[in-house]
C-alpha positions in Angstrom: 108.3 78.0 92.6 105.7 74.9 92.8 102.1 75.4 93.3 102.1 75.1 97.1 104.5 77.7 97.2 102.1 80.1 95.1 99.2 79.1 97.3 100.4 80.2 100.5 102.0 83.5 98.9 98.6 84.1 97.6 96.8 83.2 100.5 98.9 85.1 103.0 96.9 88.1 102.0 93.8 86.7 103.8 95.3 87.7 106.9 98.0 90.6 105.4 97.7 93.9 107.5 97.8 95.7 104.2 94.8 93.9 103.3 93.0 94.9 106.8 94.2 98.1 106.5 92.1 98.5 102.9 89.4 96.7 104.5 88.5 99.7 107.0 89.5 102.1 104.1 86.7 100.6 102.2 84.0 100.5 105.5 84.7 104.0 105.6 83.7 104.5 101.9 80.7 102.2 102.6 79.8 105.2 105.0 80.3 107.8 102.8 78.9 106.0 99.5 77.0 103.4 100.7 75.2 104.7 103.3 75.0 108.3 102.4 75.6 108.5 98.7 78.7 110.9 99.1 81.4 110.5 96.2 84.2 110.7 98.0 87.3 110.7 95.7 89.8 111.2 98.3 89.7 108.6 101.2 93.4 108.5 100.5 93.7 111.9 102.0 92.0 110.8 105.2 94.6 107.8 105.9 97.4 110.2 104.7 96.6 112.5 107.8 95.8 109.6 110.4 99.3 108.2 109.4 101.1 111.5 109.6 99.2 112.0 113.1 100.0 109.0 114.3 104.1 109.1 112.9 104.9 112.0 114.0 103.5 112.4 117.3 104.9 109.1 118.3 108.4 110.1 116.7 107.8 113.2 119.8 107.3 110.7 122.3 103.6 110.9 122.8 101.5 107.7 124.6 100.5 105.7 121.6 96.3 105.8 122.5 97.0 109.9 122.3 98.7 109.8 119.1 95.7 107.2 117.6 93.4 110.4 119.0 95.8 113.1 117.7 95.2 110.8 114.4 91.5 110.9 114.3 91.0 114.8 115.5 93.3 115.1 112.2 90.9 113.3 110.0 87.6 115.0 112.2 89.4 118.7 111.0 89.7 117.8 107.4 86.0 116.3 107.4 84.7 119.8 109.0 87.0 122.2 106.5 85.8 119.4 103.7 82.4 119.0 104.7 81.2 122.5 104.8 82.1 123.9 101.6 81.1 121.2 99.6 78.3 118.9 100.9 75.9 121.1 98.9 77.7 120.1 95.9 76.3 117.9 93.6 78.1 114.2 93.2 80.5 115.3 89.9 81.5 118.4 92.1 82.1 116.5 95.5 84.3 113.4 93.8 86.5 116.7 92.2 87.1 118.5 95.0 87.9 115.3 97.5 89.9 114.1 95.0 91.8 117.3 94.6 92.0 117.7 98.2 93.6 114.3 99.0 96.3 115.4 96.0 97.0 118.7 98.1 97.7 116.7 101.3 99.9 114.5 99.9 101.8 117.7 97.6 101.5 119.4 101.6 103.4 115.5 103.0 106.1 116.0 100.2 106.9 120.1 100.8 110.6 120.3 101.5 109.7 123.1 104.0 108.4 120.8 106.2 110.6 118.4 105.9 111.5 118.3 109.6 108.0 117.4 110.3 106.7 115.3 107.6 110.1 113.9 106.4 109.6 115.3 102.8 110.0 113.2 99.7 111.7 110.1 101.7 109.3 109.9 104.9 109.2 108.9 108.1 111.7 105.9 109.0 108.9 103.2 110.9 111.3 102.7 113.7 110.4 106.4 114.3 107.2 105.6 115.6 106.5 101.6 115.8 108.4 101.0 118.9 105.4 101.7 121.2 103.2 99.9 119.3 105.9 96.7 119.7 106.2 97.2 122.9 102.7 96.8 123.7 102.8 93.6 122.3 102.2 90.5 125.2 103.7 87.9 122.6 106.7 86.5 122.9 109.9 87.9 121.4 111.1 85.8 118.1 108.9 84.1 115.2 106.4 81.9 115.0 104.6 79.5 112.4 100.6 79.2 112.3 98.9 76.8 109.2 101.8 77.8 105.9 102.6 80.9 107.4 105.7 82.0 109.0 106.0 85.9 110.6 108.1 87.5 113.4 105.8 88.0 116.3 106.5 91.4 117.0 108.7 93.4 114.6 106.9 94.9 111.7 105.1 92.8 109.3 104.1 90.8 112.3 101.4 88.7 113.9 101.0 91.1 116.9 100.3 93.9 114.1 98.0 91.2 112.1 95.8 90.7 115.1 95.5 94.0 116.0 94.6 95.3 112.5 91.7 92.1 112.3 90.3 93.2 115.5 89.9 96.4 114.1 88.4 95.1 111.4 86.1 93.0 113.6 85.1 96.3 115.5 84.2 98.4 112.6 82.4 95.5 111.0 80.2 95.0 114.0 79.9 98.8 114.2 78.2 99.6 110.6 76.1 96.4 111.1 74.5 98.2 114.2 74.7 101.7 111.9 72.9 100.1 109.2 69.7 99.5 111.2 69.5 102.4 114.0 67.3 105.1 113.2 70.6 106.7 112.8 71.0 104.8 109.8 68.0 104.8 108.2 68.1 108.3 108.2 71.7 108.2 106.0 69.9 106.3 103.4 67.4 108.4 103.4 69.8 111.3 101.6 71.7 109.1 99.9 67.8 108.0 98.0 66.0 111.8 98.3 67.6 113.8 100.7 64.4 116.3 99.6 62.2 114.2 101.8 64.8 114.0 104.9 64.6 117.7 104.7 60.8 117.7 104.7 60.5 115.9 107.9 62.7 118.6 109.9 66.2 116.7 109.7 69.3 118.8 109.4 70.9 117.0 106.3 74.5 119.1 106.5 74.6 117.7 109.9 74.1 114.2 109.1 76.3 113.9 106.1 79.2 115.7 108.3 78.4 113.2 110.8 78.9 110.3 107.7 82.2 112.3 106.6 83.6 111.9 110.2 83.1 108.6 110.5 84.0 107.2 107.5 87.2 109.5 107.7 88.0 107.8 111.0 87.9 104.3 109.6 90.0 106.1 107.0 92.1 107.2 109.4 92.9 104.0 111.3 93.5 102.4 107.7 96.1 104.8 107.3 97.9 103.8 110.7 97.5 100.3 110.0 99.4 100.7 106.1 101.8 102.3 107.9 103.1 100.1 110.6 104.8 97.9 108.3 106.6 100.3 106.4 107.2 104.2 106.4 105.1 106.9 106.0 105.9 107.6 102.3 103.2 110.5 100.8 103.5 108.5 97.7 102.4 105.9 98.5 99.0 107.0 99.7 98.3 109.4 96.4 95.4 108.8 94.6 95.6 105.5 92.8 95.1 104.1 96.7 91.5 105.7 96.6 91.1 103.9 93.5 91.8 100.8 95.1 89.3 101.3 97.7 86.8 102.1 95.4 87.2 99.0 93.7 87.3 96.8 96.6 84.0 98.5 97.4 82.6 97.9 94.4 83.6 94.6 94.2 82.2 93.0 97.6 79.4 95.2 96.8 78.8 98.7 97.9 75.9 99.4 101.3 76.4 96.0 102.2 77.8 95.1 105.5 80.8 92.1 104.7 81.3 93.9 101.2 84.6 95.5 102.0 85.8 92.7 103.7 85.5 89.9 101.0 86.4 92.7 98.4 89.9 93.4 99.8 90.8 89.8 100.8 89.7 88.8 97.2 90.8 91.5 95.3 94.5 90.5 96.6 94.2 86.9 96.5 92.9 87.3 93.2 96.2 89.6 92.5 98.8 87.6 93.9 97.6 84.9 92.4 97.8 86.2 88.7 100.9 87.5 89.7 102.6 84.3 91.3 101.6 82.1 88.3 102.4 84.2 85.3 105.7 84.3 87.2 106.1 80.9 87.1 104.5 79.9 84.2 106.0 82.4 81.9 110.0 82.7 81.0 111.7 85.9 81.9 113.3 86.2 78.7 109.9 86.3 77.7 108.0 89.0 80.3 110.2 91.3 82.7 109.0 91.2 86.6 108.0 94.9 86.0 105.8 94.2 83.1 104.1 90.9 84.9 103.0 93.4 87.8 101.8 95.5 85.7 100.0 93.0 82.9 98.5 91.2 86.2 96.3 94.8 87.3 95.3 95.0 83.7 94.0 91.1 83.7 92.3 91.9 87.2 91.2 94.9 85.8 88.7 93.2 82.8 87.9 90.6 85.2 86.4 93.8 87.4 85.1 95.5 84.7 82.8 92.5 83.4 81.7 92.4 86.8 80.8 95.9 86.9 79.0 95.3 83.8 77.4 91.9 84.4 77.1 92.3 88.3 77.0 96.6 89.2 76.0 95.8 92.5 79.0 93.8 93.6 79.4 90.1 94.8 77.0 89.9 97.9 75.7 93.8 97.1 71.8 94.6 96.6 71.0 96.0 93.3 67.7 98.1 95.2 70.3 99.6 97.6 71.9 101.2 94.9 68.9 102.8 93.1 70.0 106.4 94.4 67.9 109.2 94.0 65.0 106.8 93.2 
């Protein structure tokens, strides 16, 4: 493996769908946290349901635009029986019980009683439920090259899913930045900074921060379909260290800001791959194991982040005022 051959490995996750996919996982959380001040600790629970709704409803041979709605009335339920309970609860309380609700839908996923519907342990099988999607494609069957980068244009891991999951992104970018500055919006960051005073002027706060939960469960929701059309629904591998991630691609681009998410997830697995690809190359096997490279490269990305965190808490192109909550 030469240097070219790491740079376009690395640099194929500028335009990965998993990478998009994490992208409107993290908007979503920008909602939540950014915008509202919610600690949401189970976003992972959110795309877990928007990929089940969207799997198995196309696996019974629903229209694919019903089963993305069947996908987000899934994630509006779960922010309703979420939201209720526990937006009085302080932000300790609220990240416990998100977090331990995400764990209970993905324990629910992996029930061998429903097995039939879910697929259990092992899953739903992708050509289950991506053959709509591939057949809505207008490219041409076969593959095709762009810049260093070489994909089928159609069949899983392909540019037709790429530029659909972009576009998404696009959307939900353009989206929050209108949020951010309608009176809407103002009134969010108004509770996330003294929610007290949002009360005072006659505002119902339940209502707005079930209206944040919806939202950003959505974008969580249409991140989960995304991470799935390459692969299978696997409950596994949407548990809780995929919240995690979003969190730190949050916190990374810089958290209330409008393009954090996006430069967070592209360079958080740029910045991965890269690590990865060279110590491969640089180091002998006999050496390091392949196992033990993946696993020494999150611990080297993980310092990097945490001086960050500690030299730069507001993120790469955050505001450092936007994150004085409860000021």
């Amino acid at each position: 493996m030469d240097l070219m051959t790491i740079f376009t490995n690395s640099f194929a996750q500028l335009i990965a769908p998993t990478t998009a996919a994490y992208v409107l996982a993290a908007i979503g959380l920008n909602i939540h946290f950014g915008m509202t001040g919610l600690m949401n600790m189970g976003q992972a629970g959110f795309m877990l349901l928007g990929a089940y709704g969207f799997a198995i409803t196309q696996s019974m041979g629903w229209n694919l635009f019903a089963s993305v709605l069947a996908a987000l009335a899934l994630a509006a339920v779960y922010a309703v029986l979420l939201g209720i309970p526990t937006l009085k609860l302080g932000p300790d309380y609220l990240a416990m019980v998100t977090l331990a609700s995400a764990e209970i839908i993905r324990i629910i996923g992996r029930s061998t009683s429903l097995t039939s519907i879910t697929g259990g342990s092992g899953g739903i099988s992708p050509q289950d439920f991506t053959t709509q999607f591939e057949n809505l494609s207008p490219l041409p069957e076969g593959n095709s090259t762009i810049l260093l980068w070489s994909y089928s244009n159609n069949i899983a891991d392909s540019w037709w899913l790429r530029i659909v999951a972009w576009a998404l992104v696009l959307i939900a970018v353009l989206l929050t930045w209108r949020w951010y500055r309608s009176p809407w919006g103002r009134v969010l960051k108004g509770i996330r900074e003294d929610e007290n005073v949002i009360r005072s002027l006659g505002k119902s706060v339940t209502k707005f921060k079930l209206q944040s939960l919806f939202l950003g469960g959505a974008f969580g929701a249409l991140s989960g379909i995304i991470f799935v059309l390459p692969r299978s629904v696997q409950p596994d591998s949407l548990g809780r260290q995929v919240t995690f991630y979003v969190w730190t691609i949050l916190l990374l681009g810089g958290a209330a800001s409008i393009l954090g998410p996006v430069l967070g997830s592209c360079l958080l697995w740029v910045l991965l791959t890269v690590v990865k690809e060279s110590m491969r190359e640089g180091i002998s096997s006999n050496l390091i194991s392949s196992n033990q490279i993946e696993s020494l490269g999150w611990v080297i990305v993980g310092v990097a982040l945490m001086c960050l965190v500690i030299f730069r808490p507001q993120g790469l192109i955050g505001d450092r005022r936007e994150l004085a909550f409860n000021a």
